[in-house]
DRENDO-1510 file (C-alpha; in Angstrom, 1 decimal, always signed):
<recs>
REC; n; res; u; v; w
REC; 1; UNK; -25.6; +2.2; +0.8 .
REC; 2; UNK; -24.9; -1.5; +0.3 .
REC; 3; UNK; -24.0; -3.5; +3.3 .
REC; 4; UNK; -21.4; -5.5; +1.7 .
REC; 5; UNK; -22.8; -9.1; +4.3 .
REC; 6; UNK; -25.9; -9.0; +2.5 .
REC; 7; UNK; -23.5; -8.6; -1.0 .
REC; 8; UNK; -21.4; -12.0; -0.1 .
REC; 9; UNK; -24.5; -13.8; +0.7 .
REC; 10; UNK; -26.3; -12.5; -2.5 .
REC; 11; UNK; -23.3; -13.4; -4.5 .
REC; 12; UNK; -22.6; -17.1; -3.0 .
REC; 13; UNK; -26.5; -18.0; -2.9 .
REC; 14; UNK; -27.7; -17.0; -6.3 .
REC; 15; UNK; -24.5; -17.9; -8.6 .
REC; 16; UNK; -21.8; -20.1; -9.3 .
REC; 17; UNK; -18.5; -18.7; -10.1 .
REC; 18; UNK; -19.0; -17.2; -13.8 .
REC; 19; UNK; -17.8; -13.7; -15.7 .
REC; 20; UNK; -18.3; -11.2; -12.9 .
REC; 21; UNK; -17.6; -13.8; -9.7 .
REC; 22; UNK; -14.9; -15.7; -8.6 .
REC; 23; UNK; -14.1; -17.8; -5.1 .
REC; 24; UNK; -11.3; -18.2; -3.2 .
REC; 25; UNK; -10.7; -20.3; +0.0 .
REC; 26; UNK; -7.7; -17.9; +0.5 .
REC; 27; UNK; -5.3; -15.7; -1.8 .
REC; 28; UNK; -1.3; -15.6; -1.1 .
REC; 29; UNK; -0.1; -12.6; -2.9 .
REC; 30; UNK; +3.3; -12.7; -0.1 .
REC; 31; UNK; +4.4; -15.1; -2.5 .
REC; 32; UNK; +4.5; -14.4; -6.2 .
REC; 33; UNK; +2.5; -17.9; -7.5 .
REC; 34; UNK; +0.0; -16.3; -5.9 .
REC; 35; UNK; +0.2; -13.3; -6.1 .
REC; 36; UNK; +0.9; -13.9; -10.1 .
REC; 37; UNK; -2.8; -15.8; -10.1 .
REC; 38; UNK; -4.7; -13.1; -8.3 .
REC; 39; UNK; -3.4; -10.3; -11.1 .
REC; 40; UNK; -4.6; -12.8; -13.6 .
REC; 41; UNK; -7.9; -13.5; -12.1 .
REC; 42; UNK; -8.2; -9.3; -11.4 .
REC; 43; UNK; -6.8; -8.9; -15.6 .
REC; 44; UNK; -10.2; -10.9; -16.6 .
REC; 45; UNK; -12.8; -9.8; -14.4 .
REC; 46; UNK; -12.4; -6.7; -15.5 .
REC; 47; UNK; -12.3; -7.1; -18.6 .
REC; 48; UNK; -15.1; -9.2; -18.9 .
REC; 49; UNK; -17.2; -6.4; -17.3 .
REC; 50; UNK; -15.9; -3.1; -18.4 .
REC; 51; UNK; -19.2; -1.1; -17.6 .
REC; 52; UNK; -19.8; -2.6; -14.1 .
REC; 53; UNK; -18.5; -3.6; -10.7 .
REC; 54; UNK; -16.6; -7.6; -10.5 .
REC; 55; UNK; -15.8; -9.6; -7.1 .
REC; 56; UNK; -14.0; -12.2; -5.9 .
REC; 57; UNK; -15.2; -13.4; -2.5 .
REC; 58; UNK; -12.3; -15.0; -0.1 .
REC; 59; UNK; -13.0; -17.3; +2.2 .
REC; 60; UNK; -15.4; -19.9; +0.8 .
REC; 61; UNK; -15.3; -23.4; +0.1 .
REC; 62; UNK; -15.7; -24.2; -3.4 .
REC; 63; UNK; -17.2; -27.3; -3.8 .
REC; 64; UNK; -20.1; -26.4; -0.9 .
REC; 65; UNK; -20.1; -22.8; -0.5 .
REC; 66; UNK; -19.2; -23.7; +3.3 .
REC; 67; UNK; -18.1; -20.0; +5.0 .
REC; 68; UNK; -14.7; -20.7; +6.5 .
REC; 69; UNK; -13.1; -16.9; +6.7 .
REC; 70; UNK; -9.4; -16.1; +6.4 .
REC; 71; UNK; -7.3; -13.7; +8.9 .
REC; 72; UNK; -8.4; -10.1; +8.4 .
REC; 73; UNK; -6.0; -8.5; +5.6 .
REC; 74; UNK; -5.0; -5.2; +5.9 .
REC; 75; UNK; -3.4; -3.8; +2.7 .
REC; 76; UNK; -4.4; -0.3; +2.1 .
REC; 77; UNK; -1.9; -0.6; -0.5 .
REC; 78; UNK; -3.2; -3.6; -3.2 .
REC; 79; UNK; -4.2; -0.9; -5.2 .
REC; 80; UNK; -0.3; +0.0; -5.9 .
REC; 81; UNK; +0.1; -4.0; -6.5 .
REC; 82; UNK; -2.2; -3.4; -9.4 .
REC; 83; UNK; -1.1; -0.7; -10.4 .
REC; 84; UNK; +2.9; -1.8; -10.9 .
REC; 85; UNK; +2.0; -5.1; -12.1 .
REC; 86; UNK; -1.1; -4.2; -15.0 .
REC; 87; UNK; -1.7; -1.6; -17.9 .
REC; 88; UNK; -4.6; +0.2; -17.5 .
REC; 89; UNK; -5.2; -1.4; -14.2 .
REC; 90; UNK; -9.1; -1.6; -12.5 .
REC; 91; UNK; -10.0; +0.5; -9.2 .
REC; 92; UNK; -9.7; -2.2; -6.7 .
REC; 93; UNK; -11.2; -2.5; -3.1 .
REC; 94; UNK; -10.4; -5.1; -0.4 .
REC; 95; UNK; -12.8; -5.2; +2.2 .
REC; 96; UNK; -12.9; -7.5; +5.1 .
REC; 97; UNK; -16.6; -8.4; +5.8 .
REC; 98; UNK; -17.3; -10.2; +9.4 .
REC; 99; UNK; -19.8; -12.8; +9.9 .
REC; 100; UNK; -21.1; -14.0; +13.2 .
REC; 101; UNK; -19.9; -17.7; +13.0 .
REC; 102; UNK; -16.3; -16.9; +12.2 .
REC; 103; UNK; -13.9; -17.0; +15.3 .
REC; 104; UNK; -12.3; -13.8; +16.4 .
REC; 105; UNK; -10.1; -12.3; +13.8 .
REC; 106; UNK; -11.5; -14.3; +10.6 .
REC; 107; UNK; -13.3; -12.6; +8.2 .
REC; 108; UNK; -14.4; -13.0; +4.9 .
REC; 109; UNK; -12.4; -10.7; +2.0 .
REC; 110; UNK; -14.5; -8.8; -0.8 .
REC; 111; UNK; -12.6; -7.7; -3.7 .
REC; 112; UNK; -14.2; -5.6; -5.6 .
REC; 113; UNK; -13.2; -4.5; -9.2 .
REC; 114; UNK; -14.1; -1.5; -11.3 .
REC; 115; UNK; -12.9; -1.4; -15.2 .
REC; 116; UNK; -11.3; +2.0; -16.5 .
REC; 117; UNK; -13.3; +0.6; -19.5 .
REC; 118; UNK; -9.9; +0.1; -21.4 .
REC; 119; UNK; -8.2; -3.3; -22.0 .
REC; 120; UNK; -6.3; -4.6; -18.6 .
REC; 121; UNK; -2.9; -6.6; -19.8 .
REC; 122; UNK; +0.0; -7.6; -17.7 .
REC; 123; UNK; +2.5; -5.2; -18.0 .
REC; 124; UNK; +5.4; -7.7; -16.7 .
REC; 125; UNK; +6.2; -11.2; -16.7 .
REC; 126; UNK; +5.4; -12.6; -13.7 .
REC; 127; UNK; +5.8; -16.5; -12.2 .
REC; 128; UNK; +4.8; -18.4; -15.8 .
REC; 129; UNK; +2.8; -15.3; -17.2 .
REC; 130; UNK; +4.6; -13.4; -19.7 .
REC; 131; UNK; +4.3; -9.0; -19.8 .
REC; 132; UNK; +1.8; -8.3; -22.6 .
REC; 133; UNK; -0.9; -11.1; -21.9 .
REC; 134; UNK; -4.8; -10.8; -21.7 .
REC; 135; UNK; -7.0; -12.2; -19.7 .
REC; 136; UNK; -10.6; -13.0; -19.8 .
REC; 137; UNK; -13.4; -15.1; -18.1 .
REC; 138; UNK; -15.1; -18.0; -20.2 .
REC; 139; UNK; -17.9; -19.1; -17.4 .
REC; 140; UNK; -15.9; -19.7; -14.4 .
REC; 141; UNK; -12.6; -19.8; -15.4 .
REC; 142; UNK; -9.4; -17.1; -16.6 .
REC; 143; UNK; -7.9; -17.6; -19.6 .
REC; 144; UNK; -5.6; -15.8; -21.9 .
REC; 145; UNK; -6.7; -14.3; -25.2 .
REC; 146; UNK; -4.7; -13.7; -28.4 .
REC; 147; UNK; -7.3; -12.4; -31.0 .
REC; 148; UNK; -10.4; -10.7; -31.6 .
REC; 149; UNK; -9.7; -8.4; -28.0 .
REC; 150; UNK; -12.7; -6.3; -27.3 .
REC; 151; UNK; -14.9; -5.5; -24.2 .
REC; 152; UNK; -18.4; -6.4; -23.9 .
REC; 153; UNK; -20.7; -5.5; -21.3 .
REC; 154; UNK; -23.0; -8.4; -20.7 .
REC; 155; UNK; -23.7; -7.9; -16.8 .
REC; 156; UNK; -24.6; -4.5; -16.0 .
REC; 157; UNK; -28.2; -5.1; -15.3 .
REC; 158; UNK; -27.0; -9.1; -13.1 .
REC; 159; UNK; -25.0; -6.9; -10.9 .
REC; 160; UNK; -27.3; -3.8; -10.3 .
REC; 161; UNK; -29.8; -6.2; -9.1 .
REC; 162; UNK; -27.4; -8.1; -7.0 .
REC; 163; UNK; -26.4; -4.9; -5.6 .
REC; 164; UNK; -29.8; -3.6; -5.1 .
REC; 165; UNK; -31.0; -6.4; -3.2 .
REC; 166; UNK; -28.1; -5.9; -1.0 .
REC; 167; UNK; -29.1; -2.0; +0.0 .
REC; 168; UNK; -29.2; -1.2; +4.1 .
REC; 169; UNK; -32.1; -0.4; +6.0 .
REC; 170; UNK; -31.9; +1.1; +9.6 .
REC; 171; UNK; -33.2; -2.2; +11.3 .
REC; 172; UNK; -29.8; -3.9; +9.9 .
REC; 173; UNK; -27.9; -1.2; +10.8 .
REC; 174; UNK; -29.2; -1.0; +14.7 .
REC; 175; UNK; -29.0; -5.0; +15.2 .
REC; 176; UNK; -25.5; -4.4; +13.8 .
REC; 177; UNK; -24.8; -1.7; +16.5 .
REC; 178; UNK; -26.3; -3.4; +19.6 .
REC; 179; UNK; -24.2; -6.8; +18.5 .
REC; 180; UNK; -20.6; -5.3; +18.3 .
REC; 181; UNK; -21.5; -3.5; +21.5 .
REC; 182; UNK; -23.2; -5.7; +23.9 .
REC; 183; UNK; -21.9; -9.5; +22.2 .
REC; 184; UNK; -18.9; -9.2; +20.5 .
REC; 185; UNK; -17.0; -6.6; +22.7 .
REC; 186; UNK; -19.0; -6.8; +25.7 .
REC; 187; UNK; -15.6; -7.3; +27.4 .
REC; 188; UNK; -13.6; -4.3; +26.0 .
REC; 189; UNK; -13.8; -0.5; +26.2 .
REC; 190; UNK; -16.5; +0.2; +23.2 .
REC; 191; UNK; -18.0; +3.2; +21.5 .
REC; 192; UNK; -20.2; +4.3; +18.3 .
REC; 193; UNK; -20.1; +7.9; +16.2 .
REC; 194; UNK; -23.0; +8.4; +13.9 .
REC; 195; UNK; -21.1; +10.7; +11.4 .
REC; 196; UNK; -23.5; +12.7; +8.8 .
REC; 197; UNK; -26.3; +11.6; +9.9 .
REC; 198; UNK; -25.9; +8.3; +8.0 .
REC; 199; UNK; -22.8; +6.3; +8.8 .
REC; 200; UNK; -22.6; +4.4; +12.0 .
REC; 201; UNK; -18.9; +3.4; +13.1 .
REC; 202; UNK; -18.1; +1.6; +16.5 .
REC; 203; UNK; -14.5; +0.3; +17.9 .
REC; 204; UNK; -13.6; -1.5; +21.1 .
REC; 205; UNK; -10.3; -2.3; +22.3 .
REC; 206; UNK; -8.3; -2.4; +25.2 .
REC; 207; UNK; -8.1; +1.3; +26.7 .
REC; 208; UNK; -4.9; +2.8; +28.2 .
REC; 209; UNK; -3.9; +5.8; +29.7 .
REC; 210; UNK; -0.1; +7.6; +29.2 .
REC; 211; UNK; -0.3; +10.8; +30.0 .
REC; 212; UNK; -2.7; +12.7; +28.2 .
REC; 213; UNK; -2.9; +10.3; +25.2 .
REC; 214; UNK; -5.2; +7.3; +25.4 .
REC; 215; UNK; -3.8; +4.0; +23.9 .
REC; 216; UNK; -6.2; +1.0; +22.3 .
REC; 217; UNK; -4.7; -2.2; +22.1 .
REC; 218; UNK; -6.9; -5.7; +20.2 .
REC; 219; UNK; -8.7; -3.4; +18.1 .
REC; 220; UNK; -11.9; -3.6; +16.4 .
REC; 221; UNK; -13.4; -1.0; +14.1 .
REC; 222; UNK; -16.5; -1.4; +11.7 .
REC; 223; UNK; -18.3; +0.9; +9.8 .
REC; 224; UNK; -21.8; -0.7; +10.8 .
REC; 225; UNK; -23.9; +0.4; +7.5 .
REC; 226; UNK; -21.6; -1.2; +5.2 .
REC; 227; UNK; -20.8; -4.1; +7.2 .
REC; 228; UNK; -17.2; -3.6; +6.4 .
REC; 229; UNK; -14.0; -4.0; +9.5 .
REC; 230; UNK; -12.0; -1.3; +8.9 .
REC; 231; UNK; -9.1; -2.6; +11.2 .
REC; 232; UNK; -8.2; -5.4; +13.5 .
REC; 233; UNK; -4.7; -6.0; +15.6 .
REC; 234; UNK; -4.3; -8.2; +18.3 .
REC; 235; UNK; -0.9; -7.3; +19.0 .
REC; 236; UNK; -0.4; -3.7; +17.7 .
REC; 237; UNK; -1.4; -0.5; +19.9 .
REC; 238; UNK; -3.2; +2.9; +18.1 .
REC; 239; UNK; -4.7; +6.4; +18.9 .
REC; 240; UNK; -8.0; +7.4; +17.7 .
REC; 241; UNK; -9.1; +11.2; +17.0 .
REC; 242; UNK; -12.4; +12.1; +15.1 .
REC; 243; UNK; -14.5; +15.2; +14.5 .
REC; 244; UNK; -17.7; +15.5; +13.2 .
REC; 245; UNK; -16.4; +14.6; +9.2 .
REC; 246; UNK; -13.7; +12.7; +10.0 .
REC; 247; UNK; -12.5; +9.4; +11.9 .
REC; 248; UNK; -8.3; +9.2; +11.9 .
REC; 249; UNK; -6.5; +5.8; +13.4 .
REC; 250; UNK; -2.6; +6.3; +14.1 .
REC; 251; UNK; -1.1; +2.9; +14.6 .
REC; 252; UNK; +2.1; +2.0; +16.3 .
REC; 253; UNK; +4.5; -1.1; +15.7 .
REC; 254; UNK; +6.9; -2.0; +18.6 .
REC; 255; UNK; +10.1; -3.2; +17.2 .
REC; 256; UNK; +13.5; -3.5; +18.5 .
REC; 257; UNK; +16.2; -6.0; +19.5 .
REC; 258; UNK; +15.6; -8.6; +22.0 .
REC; 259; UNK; +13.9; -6.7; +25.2 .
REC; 260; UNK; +14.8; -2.8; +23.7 .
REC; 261; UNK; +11.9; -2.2; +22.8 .
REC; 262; UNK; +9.9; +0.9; +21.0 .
REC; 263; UNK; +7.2; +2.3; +19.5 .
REC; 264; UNK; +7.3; +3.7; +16.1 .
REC; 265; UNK; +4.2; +5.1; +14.6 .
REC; 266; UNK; +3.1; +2.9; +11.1 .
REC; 267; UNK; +0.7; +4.5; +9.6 .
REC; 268; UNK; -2.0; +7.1; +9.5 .
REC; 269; UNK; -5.4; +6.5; +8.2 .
REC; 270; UNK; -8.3; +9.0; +8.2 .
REC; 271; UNK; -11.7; +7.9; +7.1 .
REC; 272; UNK; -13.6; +11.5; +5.5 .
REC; 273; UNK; -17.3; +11.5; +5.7 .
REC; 274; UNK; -19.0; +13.2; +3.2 .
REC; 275; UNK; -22.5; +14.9; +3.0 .
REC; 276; UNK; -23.7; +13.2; -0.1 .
REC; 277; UNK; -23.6; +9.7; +1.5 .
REC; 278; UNK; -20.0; +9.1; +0.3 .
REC; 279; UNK; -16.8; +8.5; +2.5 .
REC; 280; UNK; -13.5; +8.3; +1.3 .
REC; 281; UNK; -10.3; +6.2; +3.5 .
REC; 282; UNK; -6.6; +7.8; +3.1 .
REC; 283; UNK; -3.5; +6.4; +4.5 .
REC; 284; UNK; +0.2; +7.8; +4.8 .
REC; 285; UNK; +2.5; +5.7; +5.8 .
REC; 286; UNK; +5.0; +7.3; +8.4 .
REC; 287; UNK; +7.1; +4.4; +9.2 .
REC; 288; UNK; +10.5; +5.0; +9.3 .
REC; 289; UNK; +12.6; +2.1; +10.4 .
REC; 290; UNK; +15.5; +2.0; +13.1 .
REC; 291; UNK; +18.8; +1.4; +11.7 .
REC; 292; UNK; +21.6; -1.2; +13.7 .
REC; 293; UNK; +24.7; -2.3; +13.5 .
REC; 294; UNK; +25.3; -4.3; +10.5 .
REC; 295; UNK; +27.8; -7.2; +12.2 .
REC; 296; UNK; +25.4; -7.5; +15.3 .
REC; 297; UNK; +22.4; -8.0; +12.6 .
REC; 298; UNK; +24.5; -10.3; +11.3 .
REC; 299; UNK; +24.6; -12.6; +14.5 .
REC; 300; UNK; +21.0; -12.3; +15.2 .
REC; 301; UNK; +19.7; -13.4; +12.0 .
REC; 302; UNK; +22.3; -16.8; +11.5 .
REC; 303; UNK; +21.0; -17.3; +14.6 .
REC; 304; UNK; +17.6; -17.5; +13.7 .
REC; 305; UNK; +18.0; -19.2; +10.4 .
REC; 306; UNK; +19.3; -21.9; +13.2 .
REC; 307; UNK; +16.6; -21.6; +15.2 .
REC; 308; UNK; +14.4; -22.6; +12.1 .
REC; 309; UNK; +16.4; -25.1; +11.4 .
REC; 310; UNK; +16.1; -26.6; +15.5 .
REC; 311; UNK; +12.5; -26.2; +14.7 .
REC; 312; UNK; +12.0; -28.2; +11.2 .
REC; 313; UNK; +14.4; -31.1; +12.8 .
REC; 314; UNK; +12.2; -30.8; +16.2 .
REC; 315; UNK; +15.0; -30.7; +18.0 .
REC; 316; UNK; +14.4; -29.1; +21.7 .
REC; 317; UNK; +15.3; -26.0; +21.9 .
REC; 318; UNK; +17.3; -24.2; +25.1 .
REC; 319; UNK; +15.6; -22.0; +27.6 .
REC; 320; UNK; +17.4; -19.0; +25.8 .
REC; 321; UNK; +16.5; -20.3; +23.2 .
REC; 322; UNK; +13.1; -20.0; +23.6 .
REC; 323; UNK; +13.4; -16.4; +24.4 .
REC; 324; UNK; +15.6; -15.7; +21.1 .
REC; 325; UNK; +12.1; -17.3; +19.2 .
REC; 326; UNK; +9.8; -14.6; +20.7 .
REC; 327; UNK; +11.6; -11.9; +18.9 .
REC; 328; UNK; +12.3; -13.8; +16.0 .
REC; 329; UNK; +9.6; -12.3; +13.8 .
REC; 330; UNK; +10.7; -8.8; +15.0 .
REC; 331; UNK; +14.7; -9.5; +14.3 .
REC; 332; UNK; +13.9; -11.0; +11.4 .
REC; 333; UNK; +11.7; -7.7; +9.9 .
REC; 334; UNK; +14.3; -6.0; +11.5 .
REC; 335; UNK; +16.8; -7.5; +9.5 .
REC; 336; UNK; +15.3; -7.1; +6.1 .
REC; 337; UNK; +14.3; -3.1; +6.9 .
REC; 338; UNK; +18.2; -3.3; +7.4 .
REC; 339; UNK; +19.2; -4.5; +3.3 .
REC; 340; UNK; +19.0; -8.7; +4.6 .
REC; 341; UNK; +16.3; -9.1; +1.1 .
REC; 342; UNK; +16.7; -13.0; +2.2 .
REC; 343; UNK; +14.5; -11.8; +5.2 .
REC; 344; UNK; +11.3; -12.2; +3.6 .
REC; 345; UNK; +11.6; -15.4; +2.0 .
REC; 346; UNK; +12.5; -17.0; +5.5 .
REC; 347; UNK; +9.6; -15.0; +7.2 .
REC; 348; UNK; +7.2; -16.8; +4.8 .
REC; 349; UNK; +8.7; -20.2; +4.6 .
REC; 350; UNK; +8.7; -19.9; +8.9 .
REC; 351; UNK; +4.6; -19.9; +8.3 .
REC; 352; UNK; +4.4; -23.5; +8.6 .
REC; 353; UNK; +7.1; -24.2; +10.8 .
REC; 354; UNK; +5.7; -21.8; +13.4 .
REC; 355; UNK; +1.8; -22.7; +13.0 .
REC; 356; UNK; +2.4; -26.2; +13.7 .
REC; 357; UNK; +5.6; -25.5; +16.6 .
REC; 358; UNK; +4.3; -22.3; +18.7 .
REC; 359; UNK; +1.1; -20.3; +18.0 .
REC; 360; UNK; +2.3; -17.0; +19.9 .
REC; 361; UNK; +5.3; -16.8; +17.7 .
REC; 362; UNK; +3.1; -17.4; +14.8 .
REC; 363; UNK; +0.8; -14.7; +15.1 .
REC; 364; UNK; +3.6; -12.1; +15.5 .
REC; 365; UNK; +5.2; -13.0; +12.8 .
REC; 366; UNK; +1.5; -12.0; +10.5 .
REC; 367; UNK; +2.0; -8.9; +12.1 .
REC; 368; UNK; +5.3; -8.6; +11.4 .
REC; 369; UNK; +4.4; -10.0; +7.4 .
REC; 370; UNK; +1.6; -7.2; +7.1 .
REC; 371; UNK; +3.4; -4.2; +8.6 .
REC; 372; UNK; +6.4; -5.3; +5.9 .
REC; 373; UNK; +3.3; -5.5; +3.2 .
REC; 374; UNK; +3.0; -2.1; +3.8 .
REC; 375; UNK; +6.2; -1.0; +3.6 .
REC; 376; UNK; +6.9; -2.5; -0.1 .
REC; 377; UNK; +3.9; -1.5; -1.3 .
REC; 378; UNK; +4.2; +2.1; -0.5 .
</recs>
């Protein structure tokens, strides 16, 4: 079982970027430059190792190596974004990896890439790459090829030591489960299931009671062996159910307009423990969103493209206004689950705007950008 820490560390200490590594200090794939390089960068690492595993680590410094982190990523669904966008697309993994220097919430991002052992091509055009193109790595760099296409395994044996170097042991494994329990989460309600007789997974959160259901709220899970978080939220509320082969997270997203507020369950995800040391993690997404009045929709979301606007000219903005800005990352997913497409584009631009203007607001509106994620993408 590899614990994926050791894997990153491996990777950053004993190689520079080259045919079966890349580094990333972040990836954007919300917007489609970004989201165009990271297809190209997936295109040629795998097919520059069609026989074994590629990475891209996320959250690294390039010039030093320096461990920054980025926010934890949840998209169960990056697979389909490889799938729409590449013919004979790779098996592709994003894991978010914790490391005990990062603040609360930061991470660093593992993508890991398995060939089909078939040539990977665009199958689209996509920001200034056209449908049709090939990608491979020369040393650290992605580059398009014309002629003489074929794959080459060069790496096997680089990334099986790499990998076997990075295999647990049970002394890893226990200092892993005494840190999340008594350091990291020493405040919160915490737990551990050993399922199988090999994988250790702990969670903490906030606990609370409704009836005969119990509620978590800023929740942490990680599968301990692997050194992989398997979900984080600081905002959004779940339930948790698990029997001896199976772990299963329901999460909820509270949405509405102004102060009506509800709960509407997200998304399902059950983690299946095997007894030949394998596990497998299905999602189904069970989101369906509220419908409302098209003029009224209308009103709200004018009036936040003007709060925006109050915002970029930092003008003051009006006790009411201020409370219209809470809800502004809800209205506004709220508006483009209603047919407003424009939606999305302002939710991005309002990144910087709201990072710099009010960090509450800010972090809602990541939520609000990853439970959309998941809607597109399913």
């Amino acid at each position: 079982m590899i614990n994926k820490r050791l894997l990153v560390k491996n990777l950053l200490a004993h190689n520079d970027e080259n045919s079966f590594y890349d580094k990333k200090r972040f990836i954007a794939i919300g917007e489609k430059e970004g989201k165009a390089k990271f297809l190209k960068h997936v295109c040629a690492l795998a097919n520059s190792n069609p026989k074994n595993n590629s990475f891209i680590v996320v959250g690294v410094e390039d010039e030093d190596n320096k461990i920054v982190g980025v926010d934890f990523f949840d998209d169960s669904k990056i697979q389909n974004l490889v799938n729409a966008y590449l013919d004979n697309p790779p098996k592709i993994s994003y894991e978010n990896i914790p490391f005990p220097d990062l603040p609360e919430g930061k991470v660093v991002g593992l993508v890991t890439i398995t060939s089909n052992e078939k040539v990977c091509a665009l199958r689209k055009n996509i920001w200034k790459y056209y449908g049709g193109a090939v990608f491979f790595r020369e040393g650290s760099i992605s580059l398009p090829k014309a002629f003489d296409i074929k794959l080459e395994d060069i790496n096997s044996d680089k990334v099986a030591t790499i990998e076997q170097h990075a295999r647990n042991n049970i002394e890893l494994t226990l200092d892993g489960v005494i840190d999340f329990l008594n350091n990291r989460h020493s405040n919160l309600t915490s737990n551990y299931k050993v399922f199988k007789e090999q994988f250790v997974l702990c969670w903490a959160g906030h606990e609370k009671k409704v009836k005969s259901e119990t509620y978590y709220s800023r929740v942490d899970i990680e599968l301990i062996n692997e050194q992989v978080k398997l979900f984080y939220s600081a905002l959004d509320e779940i339930t948790i159910n698990y029997d001896d082969d199976s772990f299963t997270i329901l999460e909820y997203v509270q949405l509405g307009l102004s102060k009506q507020q509800k709960y509407f369950p997200l998304e399902e995800v059950t983690i299946t423990f095997s007894d030949n040391g394998n596990y497998a993690i299905n999602s189904e997404l069970l989101f369906e969103p509220p419908q409302y009045d098209k003029k009224t929709l209308y009103h709200i979301f004018n009036a936040n493209n003007a709060l925006l606007q109050k915002l970029e000219n930092n003008i003051r903005l009006t006790p009411a206004e201020r409370v219209d800005l809470e809800f502004l990352p809800d209205t506004y997913l709220i508006c483009y689950l209603n047919g407003f497409e424009e939606a999305k584009e302002l939710m991005e631009s309002a990144r910087s705007i709201l990072k710099k203007t009010d960090r509450h607001v800010y972090q809602s509106l990541k939520e609000s950008l990853r439970v959309l994620r998941k809607v597109r993408y399913s």
